[in-house]
FITORNU-534114 format. One record per residue: z, x, y of N, C-alpha, C, CB in turn. Coordinates in steps of 0.2 Angstrom, whole numbers, plus 5000, padded with zeros to 4 digits. Glycine has a CB too. Example, Ala and Ser with C-alpha at 12.3 -4.5 7.8 and 13.67 -1.06 7.14 Angstrom:
503950664972503950624978503950664984504550574978
503550644989503650684995503950645000502950704997
END
This chain:
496050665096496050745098495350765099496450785092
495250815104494550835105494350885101494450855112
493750885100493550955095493150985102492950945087
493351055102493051105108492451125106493551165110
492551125100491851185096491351125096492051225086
491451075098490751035097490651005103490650975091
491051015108491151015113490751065118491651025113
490751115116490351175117489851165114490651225116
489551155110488651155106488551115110488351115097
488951075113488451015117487951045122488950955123
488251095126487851135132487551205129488351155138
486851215133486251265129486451325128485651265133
486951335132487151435132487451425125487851485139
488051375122488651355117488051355109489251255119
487651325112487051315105486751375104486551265105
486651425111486151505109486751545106485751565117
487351535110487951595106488251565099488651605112
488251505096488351475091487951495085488351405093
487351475088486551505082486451585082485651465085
486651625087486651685087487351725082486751705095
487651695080488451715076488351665070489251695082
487851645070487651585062488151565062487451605054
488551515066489151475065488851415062489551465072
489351385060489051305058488951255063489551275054
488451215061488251165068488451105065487251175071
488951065067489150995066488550945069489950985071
488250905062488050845066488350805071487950815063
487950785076488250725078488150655074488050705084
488650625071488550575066488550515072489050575058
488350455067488050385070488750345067487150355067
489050325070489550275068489450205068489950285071
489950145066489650075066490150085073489850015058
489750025079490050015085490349965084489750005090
490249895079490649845078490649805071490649825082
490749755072490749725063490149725061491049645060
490449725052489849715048489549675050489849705041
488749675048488349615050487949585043487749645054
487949535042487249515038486849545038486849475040
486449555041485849585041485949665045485149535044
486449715041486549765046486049805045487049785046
485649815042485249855041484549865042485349855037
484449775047483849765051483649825054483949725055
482849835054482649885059482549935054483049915065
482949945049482750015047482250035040483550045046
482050065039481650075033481950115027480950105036
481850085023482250115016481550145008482950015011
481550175010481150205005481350174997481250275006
481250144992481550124985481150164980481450034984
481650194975481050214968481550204965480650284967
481250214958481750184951481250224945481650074951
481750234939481450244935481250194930481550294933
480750204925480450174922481050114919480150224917
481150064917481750034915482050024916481950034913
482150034924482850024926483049954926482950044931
483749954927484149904925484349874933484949934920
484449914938484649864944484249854948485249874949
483449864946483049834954483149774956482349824954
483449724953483249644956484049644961483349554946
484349694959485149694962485049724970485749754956
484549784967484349834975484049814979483949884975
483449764977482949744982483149694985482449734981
483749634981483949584984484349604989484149534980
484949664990485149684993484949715000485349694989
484449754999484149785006483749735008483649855006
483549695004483149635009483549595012482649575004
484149555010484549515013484849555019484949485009
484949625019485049655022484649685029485249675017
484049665029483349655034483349725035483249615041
483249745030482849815029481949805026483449845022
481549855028481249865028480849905020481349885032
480749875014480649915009479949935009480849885004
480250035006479450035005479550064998478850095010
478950084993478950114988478450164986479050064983
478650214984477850254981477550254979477650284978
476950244979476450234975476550284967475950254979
476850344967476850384962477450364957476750454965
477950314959478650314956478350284948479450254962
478850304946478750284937478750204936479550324932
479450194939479350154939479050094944479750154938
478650084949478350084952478249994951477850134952
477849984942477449914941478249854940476849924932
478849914938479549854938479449834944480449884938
479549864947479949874955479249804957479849994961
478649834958478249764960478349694954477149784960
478549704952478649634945479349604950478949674932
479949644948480449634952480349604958480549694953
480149624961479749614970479449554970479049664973
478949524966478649474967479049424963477949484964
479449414958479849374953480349344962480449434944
480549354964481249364968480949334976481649474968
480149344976479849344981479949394989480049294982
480149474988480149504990479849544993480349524989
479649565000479149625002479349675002478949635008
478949714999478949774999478249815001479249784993
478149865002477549915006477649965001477549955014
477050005000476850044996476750115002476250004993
477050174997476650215004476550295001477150205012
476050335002475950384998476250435001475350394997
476350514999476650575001476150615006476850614995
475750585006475450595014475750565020474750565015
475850505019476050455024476650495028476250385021
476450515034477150535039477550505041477050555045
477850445037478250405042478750445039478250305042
479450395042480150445040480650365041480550535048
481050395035481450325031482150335034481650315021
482650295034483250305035483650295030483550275038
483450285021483550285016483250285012483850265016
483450335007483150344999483650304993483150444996
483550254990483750224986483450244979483750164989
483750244975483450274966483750224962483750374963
483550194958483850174951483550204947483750104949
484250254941484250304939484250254932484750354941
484250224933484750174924484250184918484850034924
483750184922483250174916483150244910482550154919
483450294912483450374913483950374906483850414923
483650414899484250414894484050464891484350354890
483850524893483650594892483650654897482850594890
483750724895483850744899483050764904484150794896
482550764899481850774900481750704907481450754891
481950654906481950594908482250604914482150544904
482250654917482850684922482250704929483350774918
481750734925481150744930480850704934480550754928
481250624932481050574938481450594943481250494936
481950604944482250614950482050664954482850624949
481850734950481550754955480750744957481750804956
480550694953479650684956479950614962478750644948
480350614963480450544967480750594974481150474962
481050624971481550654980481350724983482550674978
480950764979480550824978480250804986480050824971
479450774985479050744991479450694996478550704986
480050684995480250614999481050645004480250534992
481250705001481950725005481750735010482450775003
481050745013480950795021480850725025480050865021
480750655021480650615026480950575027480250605025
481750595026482350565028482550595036482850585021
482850545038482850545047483650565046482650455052
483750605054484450635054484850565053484550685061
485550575048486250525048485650465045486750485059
485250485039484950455034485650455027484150515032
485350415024485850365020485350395012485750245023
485750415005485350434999486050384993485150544998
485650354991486150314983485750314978486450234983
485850334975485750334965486250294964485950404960
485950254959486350204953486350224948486250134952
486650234944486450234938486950194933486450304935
487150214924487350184921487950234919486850154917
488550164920489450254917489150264909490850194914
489250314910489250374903489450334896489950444905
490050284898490350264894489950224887490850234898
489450164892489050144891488450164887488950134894
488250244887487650284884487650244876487850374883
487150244875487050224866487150294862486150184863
487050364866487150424863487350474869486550444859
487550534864487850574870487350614873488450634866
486450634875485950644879485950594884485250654874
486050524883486150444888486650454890486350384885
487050494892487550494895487750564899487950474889
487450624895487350694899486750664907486950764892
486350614905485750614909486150574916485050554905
486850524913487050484918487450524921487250434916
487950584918488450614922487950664927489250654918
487450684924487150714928487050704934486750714926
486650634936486550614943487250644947486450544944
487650634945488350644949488250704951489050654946
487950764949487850814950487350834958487550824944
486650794953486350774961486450764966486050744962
486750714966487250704971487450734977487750704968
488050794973488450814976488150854978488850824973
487450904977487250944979486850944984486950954975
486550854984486150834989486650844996485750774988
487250824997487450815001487750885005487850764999
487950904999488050985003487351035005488451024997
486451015002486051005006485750995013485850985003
486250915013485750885020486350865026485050805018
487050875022487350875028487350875036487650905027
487250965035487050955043486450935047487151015045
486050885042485850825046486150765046485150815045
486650765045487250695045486850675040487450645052
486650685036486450635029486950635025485750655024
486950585024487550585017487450555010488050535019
487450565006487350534997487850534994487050584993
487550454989488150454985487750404980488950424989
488250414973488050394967488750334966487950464960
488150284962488650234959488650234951488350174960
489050214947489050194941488950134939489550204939
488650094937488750044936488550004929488450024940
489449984930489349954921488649884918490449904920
488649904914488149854909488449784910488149864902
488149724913488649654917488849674923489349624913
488849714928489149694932488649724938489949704931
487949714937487449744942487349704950486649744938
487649654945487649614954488249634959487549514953
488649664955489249684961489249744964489849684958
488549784966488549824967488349824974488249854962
488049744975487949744982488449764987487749674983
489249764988489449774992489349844994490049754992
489449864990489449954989488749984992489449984979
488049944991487549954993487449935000487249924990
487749905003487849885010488249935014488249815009
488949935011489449985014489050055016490150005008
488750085008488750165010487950175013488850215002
487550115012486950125018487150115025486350085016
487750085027487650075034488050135039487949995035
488350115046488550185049489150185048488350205055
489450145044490350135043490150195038490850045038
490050225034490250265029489850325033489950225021
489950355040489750415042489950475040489750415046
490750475036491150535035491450525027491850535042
490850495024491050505017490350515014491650435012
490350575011489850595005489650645000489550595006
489450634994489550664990490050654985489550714993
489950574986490350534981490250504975490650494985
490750474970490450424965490850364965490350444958
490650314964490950264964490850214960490850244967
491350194955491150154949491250074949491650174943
490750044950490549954949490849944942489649924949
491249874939491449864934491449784933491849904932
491549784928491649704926492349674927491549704918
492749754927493649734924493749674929494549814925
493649674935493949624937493849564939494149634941
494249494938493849454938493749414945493949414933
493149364946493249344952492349354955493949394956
492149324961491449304961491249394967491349204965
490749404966490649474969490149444977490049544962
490249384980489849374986490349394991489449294986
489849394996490049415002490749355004489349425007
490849345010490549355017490449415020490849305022
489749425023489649495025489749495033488949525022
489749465035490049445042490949435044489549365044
491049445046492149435047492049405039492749335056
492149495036492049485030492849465027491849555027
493549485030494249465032494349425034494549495035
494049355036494049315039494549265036493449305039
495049245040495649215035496149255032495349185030
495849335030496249355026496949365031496049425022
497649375026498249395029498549465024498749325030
498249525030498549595028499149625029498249625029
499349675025499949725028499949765026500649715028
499749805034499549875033500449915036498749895038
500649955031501150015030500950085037500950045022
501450115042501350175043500950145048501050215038
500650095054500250055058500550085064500349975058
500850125066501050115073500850175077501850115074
500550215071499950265077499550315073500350315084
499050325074498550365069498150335064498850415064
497850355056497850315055497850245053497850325054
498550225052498850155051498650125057499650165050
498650125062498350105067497650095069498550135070
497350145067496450155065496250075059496250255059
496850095055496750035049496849965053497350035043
497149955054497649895058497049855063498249945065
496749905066496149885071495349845069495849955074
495349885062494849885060494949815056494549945057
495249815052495249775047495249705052495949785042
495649675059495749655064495149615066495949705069
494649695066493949675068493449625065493749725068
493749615057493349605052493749525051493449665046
494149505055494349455056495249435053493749405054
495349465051495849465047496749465050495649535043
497149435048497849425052498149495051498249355049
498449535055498649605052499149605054498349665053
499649615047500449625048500349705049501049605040
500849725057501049785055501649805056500749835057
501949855050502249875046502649925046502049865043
503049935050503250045051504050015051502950105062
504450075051504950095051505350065056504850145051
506050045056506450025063506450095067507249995061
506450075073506250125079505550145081506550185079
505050125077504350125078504250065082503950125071
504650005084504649945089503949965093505449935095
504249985097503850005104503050005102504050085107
502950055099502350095097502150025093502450175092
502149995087501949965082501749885087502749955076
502349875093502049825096501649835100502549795099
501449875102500749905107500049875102500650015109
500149925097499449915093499449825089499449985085
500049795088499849715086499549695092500549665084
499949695096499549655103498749675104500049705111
498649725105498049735104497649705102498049775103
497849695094497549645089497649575087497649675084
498049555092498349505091498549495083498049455095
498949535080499349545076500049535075499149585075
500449565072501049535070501549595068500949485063
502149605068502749655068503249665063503049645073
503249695060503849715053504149755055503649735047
504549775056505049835054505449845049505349845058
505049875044505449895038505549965039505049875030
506049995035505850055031505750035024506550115031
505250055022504950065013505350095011504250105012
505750145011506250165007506750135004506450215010
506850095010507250045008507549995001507050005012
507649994995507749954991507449904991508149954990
507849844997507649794995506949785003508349734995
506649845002505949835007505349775004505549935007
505349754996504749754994505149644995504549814986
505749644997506049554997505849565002506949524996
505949595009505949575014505149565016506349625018
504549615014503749605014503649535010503249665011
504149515006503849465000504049415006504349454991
504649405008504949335013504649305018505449345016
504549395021503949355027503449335026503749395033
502949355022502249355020502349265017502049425015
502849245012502749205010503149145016502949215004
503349145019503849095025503349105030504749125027
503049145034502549155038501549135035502749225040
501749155031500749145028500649115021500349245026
501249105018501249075011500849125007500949005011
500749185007500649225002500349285007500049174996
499849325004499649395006498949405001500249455004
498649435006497849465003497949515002497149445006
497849565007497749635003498349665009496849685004
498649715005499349775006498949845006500149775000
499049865013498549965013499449985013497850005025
499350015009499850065009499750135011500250065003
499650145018499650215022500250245022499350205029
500950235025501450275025501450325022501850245025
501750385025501850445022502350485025501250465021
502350545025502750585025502650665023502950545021
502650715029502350775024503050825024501750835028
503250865020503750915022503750975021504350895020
503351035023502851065019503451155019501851055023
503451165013503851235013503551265003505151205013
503451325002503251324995503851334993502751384993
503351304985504251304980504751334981504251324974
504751404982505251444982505851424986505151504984
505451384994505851374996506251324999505851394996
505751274993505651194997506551184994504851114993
506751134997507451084995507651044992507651074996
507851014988507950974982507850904988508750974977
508050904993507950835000507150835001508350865009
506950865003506250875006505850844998505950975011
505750884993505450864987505550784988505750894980
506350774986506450704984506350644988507050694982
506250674996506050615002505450635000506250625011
504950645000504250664999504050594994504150744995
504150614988504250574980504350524982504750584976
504850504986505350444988504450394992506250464995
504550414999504150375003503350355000504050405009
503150434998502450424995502350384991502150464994
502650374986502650334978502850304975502650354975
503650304978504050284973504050194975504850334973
504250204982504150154987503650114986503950184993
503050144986502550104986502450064979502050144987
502750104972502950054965503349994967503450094960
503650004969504349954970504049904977505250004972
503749914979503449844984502849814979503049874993
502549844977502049804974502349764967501449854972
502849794963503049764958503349714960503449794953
503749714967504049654968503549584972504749684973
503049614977502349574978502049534972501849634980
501949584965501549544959502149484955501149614953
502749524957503149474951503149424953503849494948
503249424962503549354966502649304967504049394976
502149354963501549314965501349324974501649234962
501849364977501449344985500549364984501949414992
500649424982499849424982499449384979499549484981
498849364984498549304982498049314975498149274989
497949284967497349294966496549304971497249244962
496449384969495849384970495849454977495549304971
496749484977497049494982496549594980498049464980
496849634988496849674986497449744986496349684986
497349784984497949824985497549894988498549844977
497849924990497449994994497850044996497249975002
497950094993498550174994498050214997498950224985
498350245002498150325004498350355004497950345009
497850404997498050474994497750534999497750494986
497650584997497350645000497050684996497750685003
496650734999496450784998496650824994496450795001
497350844997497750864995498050844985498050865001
498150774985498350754977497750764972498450674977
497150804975496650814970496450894968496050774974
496450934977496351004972497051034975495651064974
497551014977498151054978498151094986498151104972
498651094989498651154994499351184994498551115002
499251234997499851284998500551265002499551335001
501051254998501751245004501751165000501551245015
501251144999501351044997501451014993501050994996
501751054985501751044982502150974980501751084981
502750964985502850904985502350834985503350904990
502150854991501450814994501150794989501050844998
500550864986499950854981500550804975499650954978
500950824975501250794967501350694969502450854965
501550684976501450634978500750574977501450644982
500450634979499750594982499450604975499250634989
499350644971499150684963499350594960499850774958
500050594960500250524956500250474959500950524954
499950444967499550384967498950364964499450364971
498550424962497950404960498150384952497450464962
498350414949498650404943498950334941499150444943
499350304946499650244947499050194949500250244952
498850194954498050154955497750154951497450164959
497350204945497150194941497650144933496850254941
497950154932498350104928498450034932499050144927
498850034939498649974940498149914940498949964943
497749944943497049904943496949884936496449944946
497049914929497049884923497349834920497149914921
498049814924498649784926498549714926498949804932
498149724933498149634938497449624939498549634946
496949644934496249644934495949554931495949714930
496449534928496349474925496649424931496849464918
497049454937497149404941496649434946497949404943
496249434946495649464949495749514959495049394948
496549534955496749584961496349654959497749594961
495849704966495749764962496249804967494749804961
496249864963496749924965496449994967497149944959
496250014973495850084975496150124979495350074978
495950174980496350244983495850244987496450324979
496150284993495550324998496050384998495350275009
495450444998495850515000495650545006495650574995
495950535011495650575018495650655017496050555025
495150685019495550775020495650775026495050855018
495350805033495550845036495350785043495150925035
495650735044495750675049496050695058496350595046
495650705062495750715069496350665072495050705074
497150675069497650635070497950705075498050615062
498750655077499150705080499550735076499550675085
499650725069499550785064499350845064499350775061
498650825063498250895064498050935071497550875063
498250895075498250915081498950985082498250855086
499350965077499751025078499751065074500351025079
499351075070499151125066498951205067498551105063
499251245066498951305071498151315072499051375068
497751335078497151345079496851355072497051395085
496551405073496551445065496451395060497251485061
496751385056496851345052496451275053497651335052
496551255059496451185059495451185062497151145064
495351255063494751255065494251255056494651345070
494651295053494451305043494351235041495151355037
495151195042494951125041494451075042495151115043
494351105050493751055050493051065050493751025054
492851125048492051165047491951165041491951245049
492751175035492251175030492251105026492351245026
491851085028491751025021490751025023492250895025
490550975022489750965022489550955030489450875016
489850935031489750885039489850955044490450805041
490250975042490551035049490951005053490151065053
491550965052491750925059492550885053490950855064
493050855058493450825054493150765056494250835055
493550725050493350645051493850605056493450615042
493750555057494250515061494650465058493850485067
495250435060495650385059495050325056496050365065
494550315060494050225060493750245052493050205069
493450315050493250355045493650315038493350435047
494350325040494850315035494750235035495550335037
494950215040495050115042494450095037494850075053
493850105039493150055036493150085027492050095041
493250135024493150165020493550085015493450255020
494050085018494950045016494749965018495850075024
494549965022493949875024493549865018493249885033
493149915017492549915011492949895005492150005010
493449915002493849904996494449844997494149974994
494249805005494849765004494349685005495649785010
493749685006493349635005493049615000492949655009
493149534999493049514995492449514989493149484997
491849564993491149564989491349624986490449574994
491849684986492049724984492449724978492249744987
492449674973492949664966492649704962492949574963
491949724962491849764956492149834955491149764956
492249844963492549904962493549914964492049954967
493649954958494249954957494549994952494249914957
495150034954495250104948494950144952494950104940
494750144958494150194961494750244967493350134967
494650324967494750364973494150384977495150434971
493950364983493750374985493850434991493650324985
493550494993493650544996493350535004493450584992
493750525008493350545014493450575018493250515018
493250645018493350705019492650745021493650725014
492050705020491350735024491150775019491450785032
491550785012491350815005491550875008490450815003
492350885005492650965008492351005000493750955009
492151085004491851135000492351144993491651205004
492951134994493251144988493651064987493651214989
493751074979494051004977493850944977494451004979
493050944980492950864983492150884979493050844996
END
């Protein structure tokens, strides 16, 4: 679906009468044109600082270096003599460079870990203070720090939820230069899994999510290396809901990443469902998920066709939107039924029968909406509210089988959904988040790739929001 309003900035009279009425100016963001790379981050330069002690330099620099990135470092950072100990131990280059120097980075990278005071907080801003103006437009910002949980005291732990803070602020800062920011957690043992995550949110897959956190952990077991190239390579997926929009966005991408993709929609979705496998030279189901015995029939094929399953995106959904007063005991209970209930009862029957493979992953898309609520959905929000609920418990589940369990929330996605949203409405939708613009189907797909690849085990129990950091709720 087209957006007009950015459509119109494109030409010089749409930008004088746009900046004359202080409307919002949507970046044009940078997207990824095709698969991950090895070295995707060749070419570009990454600014690195850290504070005094930090815990993941050897994790950061091995990453943007393998990555052929460019590292520089301040001369003024606190931690400055780690970071060169670090550098030289590992055999890494890295440059030095002062706040005179005019050049401009495509990323600011901070290890916060070392940071266990509120006082100790000033590092961040003597690091980003001098160094935010010399971030280039659809520029990349990540803070790591350490979960809260971990603190030795409760000041260690105000310092760490803090960054979250930063964060969120930065991104609603530098948005409308398509910059995006985001913070990691990362548990004590599991620094080296943070590389996937470092890879994902510095490159141009992650153009319509920020202002996020994301927590690295130990719970699951299983080795955190790539392959960072047809990072899917071999795998055999089923993606739910495939036969147009996002499910289809998913379908493609994952495809792209090398990966066998079942898709999966409803009987009488044929037609439609068989366009997009073809495409992909992919494969066809026709279930209904409502169905009872929906979760024998994904078990049968998957295991008589592929002998098992790697990761299941459970996108299907369902809206029916009326407010309480005067929603219907049907529309609630279809709601409940497709979004959730469905989606329990396939996976319990997937983990009991073992189809999914150790080391497998599982993937639900929640919304926006399941986090700060909308008007008329309550069915919906109460849906989407209780997958995240459920992902977090199950990833606690099947973490010994070193399956993880993540959410993606889209907000306001340029689908044929939205496209029938009244003008109005659907103009509010997509202005207000950080970015000024909705996100797209591929936005959703790579976010859902990022949590279904195998370098990705550390994270898990995670909702991840892609929504361009909507002003409220996100």
């Amino acid at each position: 679906m087209s957006d007009r309003y950015m459509q119109i900035m494109q030409s010089p009279m749409g930008q004088k009468v746009i900046a004359s009425l202080g409307l919002p100016v949507p970046p044009s963001l940078e997207r990824a044109e095709g698969p991950w790379q090895n070295e995707a981050l060749k070419g570009t330069s990454v600014l690195f600082g850290a504070a005094a002690g930090g815990k993941l330099l050897e994790t950061c620099l091995k990453t943007l270096n393998s990555s052929g990135a460019d590292v520089f470092v301040p001369t003024k950072s606190a931690g400055l003599e780690d970071i060169k100990s670090a550098a030289s131990s590992n055999t890494i280059p890295v440059r030095a460079t002062t706040e005179e120097d005019e050049s401009k980075f495509s990323a600011l990278v901070f290890d916060a870990s070392g940071i266990s005071t509120a006082q100790g907080m000033s590092e961040i801003h003597a690091f980003f203070n001098p160094n935010v103006r010399r971030l280039k437009k659809n520029g990349r910002i990540i803070i790591l720090g350490r979960t809260p949980e971990s603190a030795a005291n409760p000041e260690d732990a105000a310092a760490m939820r803090g960054l979250e803070g930063v964060v969120r602020s930065l991104a609603k800062e530098l948005g409308k230069k398509g910059i995006t920011a985001q913070h990691f957690y990362v548990e004590p043992g599991a620094e080296t899994r943070a590389e996937a995550a470092i890879r994902f949110f510095l490159s141009r897959s992650s153009a319509f999510i920020t202002g996020q956190a994301l927590r690295i952990t130990g719970l699951a077991t299983g080795e955190a290396n790539g392959p960072w190239e047809a990072a899917l390579k071999g795998k055999v997926v089923v993606v739910t809901g495939a036969a147009r929009g996002i499910g289809a966005g998913i379908a493609e991408v994952m495809a792209r990443e090398g990966a066998k993709v079942i898709c999966l929609d409803r009987p009488g979705e044929e037609e439609s469902l068989q366009k997009v496998a073809d495409a992909i030279q992919g494969e066809v189901l026709a279930v209904d998920i409502t169905d009872p015995k929906a979760g024998d029939t994904i078990a049968d094929y998957c295991k008589k066709q592929h002998k098992g399953l790697d990761v299941i995106v459970h996108n299907a959904g369902v809206t029916r939107d009326k407010t309480m007063a005067r929603m219907s005991a049907e529309w609630w209970n279809m709601v409940l039924e497709i979004n959730l209930a469905a989606i329990a009862r396939v996976n319990e029957k997937l983990l009991a029968d073992k189809i999914i493979n150790k080391g497998g992953r599982i993937v639900c898309v929640s919304s926006i909406s399941g986090i700060a609520g909308n008007m008329g959905q309550t069915n919906y929000s109460a849906s989407k509210a209780g997958l995240i609920g459920y992902v977090a418990a199950l990833s606690q589940q099947v973490a010994e089988q070193g399956i993880t369990v993540n959410a993606v929330a889209p907000g306001f996605i340029e689908t044929q959904m939205t496209a029938a949203i009244p003008f109005a409405i659907r103009e509010v939708g997509r202005r207000f988040n950080s970015l000024s613009q909705g996100g797209l189907p591929v936005d959703v797909a790579e976010a859902i790739t990022f949590f279904s690849s195998p370098g990705a085990v550390g994270a898990t129990g995670n909702v991840l929001r892609v929504c361009g950091q909507n002003m409220l709720g996100a």
